[in-house]
CHARMM-style PDB file with segment names, atoms N, HN, CA, C and O in Angstrom:
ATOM      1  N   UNK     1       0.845  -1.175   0.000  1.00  0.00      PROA
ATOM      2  CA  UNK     1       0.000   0.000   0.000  1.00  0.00      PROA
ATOM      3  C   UNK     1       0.892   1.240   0.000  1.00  0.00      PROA
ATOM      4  O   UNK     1       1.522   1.442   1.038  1.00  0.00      PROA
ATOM      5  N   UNK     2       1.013   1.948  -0.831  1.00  0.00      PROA
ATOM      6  HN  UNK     2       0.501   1.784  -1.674  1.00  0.00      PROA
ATOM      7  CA  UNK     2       1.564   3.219  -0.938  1.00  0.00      PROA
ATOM      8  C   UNK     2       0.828   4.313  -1.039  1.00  0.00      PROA
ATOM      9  O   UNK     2       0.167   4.759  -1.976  1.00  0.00      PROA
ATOM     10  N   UNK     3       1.093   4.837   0.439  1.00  0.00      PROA
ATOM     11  HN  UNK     3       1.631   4.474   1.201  1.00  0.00      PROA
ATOM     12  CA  UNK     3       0.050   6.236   1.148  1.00  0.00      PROA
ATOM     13  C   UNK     3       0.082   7.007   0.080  1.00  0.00      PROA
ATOM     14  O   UNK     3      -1.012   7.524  -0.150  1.00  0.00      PROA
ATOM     15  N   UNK     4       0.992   7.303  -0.719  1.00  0.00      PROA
ATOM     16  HN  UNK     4       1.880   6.883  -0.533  1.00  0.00      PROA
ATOM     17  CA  UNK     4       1.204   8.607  -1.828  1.00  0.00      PROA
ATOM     18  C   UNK     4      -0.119   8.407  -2.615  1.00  0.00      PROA
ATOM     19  O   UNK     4      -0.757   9.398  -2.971  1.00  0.00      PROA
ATOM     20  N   UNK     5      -0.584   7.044  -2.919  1.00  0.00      PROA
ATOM     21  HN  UNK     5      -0.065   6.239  -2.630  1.00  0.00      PROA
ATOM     22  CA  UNK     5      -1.471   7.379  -4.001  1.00  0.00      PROA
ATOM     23  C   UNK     5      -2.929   6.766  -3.733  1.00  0.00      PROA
ATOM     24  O   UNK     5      -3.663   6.226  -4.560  1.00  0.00      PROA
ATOM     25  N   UNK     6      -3.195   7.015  -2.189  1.00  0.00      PROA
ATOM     26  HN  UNK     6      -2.598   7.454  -1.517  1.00  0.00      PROA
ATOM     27  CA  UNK     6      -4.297   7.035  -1.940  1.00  0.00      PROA
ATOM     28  C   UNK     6      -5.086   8.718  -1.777  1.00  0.00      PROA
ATOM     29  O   UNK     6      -4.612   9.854  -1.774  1.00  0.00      PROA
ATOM     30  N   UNK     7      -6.761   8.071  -1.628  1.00  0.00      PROA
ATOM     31  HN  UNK     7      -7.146   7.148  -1.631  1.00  0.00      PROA
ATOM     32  CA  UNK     7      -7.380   9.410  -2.043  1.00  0.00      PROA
ATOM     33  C   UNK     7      -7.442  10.463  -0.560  1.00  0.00      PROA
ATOM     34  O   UNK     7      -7.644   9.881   0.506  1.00  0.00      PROA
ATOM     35  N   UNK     8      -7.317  11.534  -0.550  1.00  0.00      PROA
ATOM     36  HN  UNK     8      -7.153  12.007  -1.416  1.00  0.00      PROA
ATOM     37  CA  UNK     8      -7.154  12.494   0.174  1.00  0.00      PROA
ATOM     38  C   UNK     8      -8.150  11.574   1.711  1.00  0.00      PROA
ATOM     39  O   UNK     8      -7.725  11.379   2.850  1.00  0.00      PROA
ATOM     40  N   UNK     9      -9.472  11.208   1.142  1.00  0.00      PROA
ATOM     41  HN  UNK     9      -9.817  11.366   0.218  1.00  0.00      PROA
ATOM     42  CA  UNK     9     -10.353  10.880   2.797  1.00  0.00      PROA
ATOM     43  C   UNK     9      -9.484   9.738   3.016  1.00  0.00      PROA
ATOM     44  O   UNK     9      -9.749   9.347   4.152  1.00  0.00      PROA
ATOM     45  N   UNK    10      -8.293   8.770   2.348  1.00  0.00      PROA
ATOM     46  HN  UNK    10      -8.078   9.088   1.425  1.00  0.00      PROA
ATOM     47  CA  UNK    10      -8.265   7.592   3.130  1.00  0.00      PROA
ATOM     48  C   UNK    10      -7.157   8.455   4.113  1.00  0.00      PROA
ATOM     49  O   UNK    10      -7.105   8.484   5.342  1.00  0.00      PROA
ATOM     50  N   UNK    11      -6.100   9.300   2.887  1.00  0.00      PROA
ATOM     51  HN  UNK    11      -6.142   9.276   1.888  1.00  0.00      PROA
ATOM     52  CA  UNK    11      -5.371   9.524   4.153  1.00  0.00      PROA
ATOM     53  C   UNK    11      -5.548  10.095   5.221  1.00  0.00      PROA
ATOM     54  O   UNK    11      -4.641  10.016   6.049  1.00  0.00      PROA
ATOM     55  N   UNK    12      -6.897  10.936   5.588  1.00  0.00      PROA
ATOM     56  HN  UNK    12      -7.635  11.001   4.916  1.00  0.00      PROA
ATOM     57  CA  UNK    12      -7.298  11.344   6.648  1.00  0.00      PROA
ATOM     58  C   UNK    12      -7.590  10.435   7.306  1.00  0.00      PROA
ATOM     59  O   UNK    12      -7.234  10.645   8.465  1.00  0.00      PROA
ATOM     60  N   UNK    13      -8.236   9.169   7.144  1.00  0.00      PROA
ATOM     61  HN  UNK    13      -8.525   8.998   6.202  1.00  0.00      PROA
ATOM     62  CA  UNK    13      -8.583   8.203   7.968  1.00  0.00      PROA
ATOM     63  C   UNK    13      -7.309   7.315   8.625  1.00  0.00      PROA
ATOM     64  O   UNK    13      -7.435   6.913   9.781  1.00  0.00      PROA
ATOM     65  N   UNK    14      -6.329   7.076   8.021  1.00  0.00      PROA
ATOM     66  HN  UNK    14      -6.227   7.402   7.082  1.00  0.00      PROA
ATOM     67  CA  UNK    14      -5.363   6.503   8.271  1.00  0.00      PROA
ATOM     68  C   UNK    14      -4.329   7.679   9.581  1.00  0.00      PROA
ATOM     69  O   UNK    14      -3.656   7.279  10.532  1.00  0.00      PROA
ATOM     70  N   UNK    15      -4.520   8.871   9.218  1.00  0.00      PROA
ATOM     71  HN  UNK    15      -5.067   9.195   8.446  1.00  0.00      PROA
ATOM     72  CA  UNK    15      -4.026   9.434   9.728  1.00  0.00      PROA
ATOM     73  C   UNK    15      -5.085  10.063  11.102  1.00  0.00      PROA
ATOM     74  O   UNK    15      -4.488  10.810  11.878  1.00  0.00      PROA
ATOM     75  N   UNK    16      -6.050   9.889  11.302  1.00  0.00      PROA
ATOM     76  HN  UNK    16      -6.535   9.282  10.672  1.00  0.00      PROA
ATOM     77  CA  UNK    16      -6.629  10.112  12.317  1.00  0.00      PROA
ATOM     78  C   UNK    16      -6.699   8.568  13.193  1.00  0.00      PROA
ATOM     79  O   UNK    16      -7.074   8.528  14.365  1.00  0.00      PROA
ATOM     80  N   UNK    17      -6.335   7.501  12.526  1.00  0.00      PROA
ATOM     81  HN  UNK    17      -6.030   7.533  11.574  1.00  0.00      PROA
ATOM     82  CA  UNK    17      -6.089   6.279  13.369  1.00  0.00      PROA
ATOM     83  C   UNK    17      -5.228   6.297  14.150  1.00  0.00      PROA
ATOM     84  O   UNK    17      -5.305   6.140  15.368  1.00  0.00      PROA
ATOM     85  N   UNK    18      -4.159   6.530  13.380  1.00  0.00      PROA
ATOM     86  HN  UNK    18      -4.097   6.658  12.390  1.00  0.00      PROA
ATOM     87  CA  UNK    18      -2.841   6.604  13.938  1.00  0.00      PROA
ATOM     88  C   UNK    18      -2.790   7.749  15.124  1.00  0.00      PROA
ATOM     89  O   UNK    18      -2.611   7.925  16.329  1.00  0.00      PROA
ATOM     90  N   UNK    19      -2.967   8.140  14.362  1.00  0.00      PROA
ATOM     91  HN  UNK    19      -3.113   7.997  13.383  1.00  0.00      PROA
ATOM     92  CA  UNK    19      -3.241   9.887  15.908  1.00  0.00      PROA
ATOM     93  C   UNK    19      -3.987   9.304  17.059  1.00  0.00      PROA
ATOM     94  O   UNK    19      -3.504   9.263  18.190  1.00  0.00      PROA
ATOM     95  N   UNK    20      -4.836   8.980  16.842  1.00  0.00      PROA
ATOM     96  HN  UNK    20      -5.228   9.013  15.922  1.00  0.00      PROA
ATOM     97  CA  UNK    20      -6.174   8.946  17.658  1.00  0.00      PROA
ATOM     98  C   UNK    20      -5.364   7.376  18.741  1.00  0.00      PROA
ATOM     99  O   UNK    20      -5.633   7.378  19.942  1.00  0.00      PROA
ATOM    100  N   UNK    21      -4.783   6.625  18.385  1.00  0.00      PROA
ATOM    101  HN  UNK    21      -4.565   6.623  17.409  1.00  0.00      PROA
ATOM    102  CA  UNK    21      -4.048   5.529  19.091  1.00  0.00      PROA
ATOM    103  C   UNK    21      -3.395   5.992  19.241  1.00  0.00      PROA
ATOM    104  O   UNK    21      -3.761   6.407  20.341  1.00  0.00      PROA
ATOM    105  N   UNK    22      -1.871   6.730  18.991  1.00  0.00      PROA
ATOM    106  HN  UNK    22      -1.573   6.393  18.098  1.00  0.00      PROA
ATOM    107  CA  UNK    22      -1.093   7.366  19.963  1.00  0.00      PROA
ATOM    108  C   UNK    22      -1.795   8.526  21.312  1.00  0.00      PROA
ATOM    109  O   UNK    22      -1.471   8.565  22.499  1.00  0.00      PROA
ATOM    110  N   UNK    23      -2.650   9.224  20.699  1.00  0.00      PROA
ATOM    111  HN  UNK    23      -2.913   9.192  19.734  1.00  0.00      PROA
ATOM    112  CA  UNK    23      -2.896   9.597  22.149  1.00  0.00      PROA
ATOM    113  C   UNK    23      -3.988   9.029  23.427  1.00  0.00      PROA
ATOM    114  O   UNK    23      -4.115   9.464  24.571  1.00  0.00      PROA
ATOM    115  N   UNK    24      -4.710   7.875  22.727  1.00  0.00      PROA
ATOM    116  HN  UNK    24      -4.608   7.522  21.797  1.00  0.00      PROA
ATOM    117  CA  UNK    24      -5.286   7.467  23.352  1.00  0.00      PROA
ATOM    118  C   UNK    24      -3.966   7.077  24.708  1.00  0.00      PROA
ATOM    119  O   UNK    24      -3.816   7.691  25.765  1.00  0.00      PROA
ATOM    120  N   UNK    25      -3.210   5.939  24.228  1.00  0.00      PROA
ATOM    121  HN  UNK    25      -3.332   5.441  23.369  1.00  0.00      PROA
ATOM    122  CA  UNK    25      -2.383   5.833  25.117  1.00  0.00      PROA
ATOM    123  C   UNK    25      -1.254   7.106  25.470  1.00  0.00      PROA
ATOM    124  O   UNK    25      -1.260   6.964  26.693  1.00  0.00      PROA
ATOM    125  N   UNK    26      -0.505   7.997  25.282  1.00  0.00      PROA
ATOM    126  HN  UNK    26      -0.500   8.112  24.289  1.00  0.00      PROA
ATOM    127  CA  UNK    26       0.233   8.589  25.571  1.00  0.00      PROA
ATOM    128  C   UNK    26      -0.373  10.191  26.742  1.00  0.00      PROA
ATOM    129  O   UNK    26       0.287  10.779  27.598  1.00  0.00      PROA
ATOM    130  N   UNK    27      -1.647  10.421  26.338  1.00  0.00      PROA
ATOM    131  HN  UNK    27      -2.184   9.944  25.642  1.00  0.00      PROA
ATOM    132  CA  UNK    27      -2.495  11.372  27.214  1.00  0.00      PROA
ATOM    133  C   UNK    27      -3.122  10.466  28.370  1.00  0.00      PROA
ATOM    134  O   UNK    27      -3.486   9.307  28.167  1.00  0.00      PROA
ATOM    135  N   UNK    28      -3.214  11.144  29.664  1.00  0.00      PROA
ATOM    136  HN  UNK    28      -2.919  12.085  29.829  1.00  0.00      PROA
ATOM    137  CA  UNK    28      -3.749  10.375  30.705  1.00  0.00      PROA
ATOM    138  C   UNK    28      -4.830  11.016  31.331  1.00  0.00      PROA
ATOM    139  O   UNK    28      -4.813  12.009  32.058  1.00  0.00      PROA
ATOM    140  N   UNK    29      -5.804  10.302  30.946  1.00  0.00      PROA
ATOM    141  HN  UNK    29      -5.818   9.495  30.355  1.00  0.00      PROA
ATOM    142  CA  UNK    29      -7.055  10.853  30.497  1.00  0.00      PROA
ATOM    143  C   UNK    29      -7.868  10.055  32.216  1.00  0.00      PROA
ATOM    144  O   UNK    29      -9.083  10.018  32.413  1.00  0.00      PROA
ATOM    145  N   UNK    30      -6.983   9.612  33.039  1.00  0.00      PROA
ATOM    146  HN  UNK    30      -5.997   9.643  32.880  1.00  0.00      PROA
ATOM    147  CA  UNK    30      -7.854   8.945  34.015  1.00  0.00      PROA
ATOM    148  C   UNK    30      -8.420   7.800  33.703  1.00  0.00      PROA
ATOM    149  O   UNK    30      -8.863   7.058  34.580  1.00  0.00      PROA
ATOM    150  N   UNK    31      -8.478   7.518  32.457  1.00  0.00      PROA
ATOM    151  HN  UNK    31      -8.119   8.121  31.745  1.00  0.00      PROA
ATOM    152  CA  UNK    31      -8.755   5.982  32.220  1.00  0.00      PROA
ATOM    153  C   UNK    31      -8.084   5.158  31.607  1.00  0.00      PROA
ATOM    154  O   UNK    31      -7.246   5.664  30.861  1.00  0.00      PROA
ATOM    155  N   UNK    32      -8.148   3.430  31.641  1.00  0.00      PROA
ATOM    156  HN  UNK    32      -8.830   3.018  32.247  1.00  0.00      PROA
ATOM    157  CA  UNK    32      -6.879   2.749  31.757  1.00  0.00      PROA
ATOM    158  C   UNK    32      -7.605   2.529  29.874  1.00  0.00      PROA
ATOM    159  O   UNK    32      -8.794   2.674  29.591  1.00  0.00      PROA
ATOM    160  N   UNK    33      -6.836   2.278  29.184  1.00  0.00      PROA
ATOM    161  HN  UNK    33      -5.870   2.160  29.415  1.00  0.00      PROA
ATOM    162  CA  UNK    33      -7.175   2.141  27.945  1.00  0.00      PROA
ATOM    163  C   UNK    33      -6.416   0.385  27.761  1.00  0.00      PROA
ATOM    164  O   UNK    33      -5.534   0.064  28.558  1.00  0.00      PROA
ATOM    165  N   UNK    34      -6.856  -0.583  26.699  1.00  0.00      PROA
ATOM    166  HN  UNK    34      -7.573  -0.322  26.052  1.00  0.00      PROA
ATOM    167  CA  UNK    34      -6.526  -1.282  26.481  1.00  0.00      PROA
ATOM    168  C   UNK    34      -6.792  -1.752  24.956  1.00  0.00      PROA
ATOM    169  O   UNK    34      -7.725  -1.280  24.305  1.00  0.00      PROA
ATOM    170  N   UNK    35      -5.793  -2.833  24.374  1.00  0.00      PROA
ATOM    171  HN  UNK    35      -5.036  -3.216  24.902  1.00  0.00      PROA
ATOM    172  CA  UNK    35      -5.969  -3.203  23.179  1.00  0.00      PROA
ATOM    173  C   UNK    35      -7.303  -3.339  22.820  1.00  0.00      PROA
ATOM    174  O   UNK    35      -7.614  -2.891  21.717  1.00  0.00      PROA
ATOM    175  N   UNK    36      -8.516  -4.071  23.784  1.00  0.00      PROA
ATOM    176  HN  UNK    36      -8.264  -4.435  24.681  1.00  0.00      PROA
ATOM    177  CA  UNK    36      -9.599  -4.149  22.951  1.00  0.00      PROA
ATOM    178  C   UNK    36     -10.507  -2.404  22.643  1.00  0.00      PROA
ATOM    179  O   UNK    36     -11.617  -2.307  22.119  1.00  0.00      PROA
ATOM    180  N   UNK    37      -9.850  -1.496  23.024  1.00  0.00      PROA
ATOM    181  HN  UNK    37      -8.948  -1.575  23.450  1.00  0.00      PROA
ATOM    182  CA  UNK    37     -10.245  -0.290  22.366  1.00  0.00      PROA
ATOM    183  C   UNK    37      -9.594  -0.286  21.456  1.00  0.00      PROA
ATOM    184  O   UNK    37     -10.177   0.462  20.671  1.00  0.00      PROA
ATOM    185  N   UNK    38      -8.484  -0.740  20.880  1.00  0.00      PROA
ATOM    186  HN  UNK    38      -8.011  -1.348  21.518  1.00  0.00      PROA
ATOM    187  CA  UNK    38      -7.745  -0.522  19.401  1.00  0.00      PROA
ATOM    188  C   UNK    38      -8.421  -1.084  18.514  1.00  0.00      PROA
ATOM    189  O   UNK    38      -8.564  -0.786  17.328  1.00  0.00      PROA
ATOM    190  N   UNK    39      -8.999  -2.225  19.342  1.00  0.00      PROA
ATOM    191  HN  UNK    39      -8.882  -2.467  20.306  1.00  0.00      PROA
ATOM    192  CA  UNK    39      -9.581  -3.212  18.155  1.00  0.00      PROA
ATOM    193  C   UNK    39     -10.941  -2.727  17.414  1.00  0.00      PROA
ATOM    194  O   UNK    39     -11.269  -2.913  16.242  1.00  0.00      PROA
ATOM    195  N   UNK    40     -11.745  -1.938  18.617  1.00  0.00      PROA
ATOM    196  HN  UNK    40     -11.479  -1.787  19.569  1.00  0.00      PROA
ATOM    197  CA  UNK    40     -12.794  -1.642  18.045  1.00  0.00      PROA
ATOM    198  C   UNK    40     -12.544   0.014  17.152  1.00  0.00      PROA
ATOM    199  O   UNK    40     -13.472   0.313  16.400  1.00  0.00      PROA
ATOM    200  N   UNK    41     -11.584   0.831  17.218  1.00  0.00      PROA
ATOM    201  HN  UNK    41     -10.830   0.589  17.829  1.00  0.00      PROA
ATOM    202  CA  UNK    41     -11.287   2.195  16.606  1.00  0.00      PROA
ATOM    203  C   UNK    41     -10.867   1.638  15.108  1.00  0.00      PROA
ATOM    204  O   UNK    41     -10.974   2.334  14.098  1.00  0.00      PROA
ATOM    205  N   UNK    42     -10.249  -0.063  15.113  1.00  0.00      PROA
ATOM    206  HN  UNK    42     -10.163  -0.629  15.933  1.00  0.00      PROA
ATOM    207  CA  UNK    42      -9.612  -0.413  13.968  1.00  0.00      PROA
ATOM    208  C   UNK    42     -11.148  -0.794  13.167  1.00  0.00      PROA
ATOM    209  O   UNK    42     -11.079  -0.627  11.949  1.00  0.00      PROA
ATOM    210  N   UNK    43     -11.917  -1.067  13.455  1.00  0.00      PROA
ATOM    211  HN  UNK    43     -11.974  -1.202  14.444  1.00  0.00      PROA
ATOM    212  CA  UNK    43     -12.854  -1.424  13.123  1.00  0.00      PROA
ATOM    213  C   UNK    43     -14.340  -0.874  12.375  1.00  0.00      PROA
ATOM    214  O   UNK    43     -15.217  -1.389  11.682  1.00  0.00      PROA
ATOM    215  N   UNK    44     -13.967   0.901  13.135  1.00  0.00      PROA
ATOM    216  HN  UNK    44     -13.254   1.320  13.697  1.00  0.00      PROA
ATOM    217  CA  UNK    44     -14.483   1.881  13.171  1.00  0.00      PROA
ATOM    218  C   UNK    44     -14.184   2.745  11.606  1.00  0.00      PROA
ATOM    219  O   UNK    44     -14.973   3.282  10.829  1.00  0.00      PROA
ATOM    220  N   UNK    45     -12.464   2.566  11.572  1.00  0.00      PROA
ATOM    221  HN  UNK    45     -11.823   2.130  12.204  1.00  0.00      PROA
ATOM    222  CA  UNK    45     -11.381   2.854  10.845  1.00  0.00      PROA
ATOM    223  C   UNK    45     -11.746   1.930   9.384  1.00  0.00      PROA
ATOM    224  O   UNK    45     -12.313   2.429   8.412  1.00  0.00      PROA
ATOM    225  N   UNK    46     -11.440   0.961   9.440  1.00  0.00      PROA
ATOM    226  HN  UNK    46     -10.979   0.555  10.229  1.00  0.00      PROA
ATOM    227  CA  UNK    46     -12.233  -0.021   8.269  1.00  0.00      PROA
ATOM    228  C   UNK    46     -13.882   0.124   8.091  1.00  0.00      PROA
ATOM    229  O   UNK    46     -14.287  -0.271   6.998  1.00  0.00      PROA
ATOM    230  N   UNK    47     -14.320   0.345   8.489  1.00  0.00      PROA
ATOM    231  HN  UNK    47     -13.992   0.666   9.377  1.00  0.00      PROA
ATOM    232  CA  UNK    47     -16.247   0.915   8.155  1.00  0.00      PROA
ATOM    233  C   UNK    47     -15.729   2.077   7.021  1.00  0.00      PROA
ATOM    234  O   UNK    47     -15.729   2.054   5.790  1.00  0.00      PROA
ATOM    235  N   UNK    48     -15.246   3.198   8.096  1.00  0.00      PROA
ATOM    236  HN  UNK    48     -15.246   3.216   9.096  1.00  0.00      PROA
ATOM    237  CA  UNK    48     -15.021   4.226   7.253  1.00  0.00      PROA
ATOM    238  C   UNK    48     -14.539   4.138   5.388  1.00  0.00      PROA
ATOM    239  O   UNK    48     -14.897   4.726   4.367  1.00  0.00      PROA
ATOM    240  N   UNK    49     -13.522   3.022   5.746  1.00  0.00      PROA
ATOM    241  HN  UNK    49     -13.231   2.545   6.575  1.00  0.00      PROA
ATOM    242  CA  UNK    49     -12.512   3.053   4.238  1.00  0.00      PROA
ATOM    243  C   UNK    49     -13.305   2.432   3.364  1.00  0.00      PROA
ATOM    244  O   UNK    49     -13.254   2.898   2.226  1.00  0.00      PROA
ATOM    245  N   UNK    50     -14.146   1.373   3.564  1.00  0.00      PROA
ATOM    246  HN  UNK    50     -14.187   0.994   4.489  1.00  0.00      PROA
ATOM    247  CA  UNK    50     -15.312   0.641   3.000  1.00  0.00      PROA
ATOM    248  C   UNK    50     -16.367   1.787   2.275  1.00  0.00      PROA
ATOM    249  O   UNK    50     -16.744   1.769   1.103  1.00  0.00      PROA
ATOM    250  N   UNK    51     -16.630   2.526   3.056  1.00  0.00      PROA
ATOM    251  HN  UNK    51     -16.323   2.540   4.007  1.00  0.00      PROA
ATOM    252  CA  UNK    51     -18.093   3.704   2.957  1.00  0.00      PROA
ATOM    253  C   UNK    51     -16.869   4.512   1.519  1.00  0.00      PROA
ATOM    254  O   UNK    51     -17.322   5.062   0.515  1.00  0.00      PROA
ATOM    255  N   UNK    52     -15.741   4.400   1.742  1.00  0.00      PROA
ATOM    256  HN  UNK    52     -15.373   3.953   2.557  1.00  0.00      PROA
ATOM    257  CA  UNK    52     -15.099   5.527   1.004  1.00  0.00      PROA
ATOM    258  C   UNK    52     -14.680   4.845  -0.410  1.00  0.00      PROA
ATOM    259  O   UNK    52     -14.268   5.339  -1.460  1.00  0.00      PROA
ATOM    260  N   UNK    53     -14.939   3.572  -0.029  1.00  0.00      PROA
ATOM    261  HN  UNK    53     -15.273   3.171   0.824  1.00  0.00      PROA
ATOM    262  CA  UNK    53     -15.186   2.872  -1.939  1.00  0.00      PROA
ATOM    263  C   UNK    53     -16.470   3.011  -2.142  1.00  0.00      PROA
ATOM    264  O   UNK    53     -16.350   2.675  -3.320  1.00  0.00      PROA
ATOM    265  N   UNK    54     -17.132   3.126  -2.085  1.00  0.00      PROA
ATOM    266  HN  UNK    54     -17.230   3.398  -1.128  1.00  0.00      PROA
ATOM    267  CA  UNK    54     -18.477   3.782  -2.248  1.00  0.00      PROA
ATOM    268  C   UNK    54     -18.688   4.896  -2.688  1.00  0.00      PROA
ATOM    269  O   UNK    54     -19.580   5.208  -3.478  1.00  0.00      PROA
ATOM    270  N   UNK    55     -17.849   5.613  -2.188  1.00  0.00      PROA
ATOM    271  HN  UNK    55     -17.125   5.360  -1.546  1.00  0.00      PROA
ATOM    272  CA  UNK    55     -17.947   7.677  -2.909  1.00  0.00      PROA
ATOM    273  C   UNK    55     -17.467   7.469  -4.405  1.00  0.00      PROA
ATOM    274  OT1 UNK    55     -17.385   8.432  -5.167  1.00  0.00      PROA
TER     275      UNK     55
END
């Protein structure tokens, strides 16, 4: 997969994953976060990219 030649919404999506999992864990938000929240943001993350073969 080469980010360069995807369409502008995936790389927002890819790039709000990535964001959105680093600070989930790196901000301490008072709550304990764990992989099965990755699993479901990854999941959230793939809906999105799906809906965006569709546009």
């Amino acid at each position: 997969m080469n980010p360069f030649k995807l369409n502008i919404w995936r790389k927002i999506i890819l790039v709000a994953f990535i964001l959105s999992v680093i600070l989930m864990f790196a901000v301490d938000w008072g709550y304990h976060f764990h992989i099965g929240h990755v699993v479901r943001l990854a999941v959230g993350a793939l809906a999105f990219w799906v809906v965006v073969d569709r546009l």
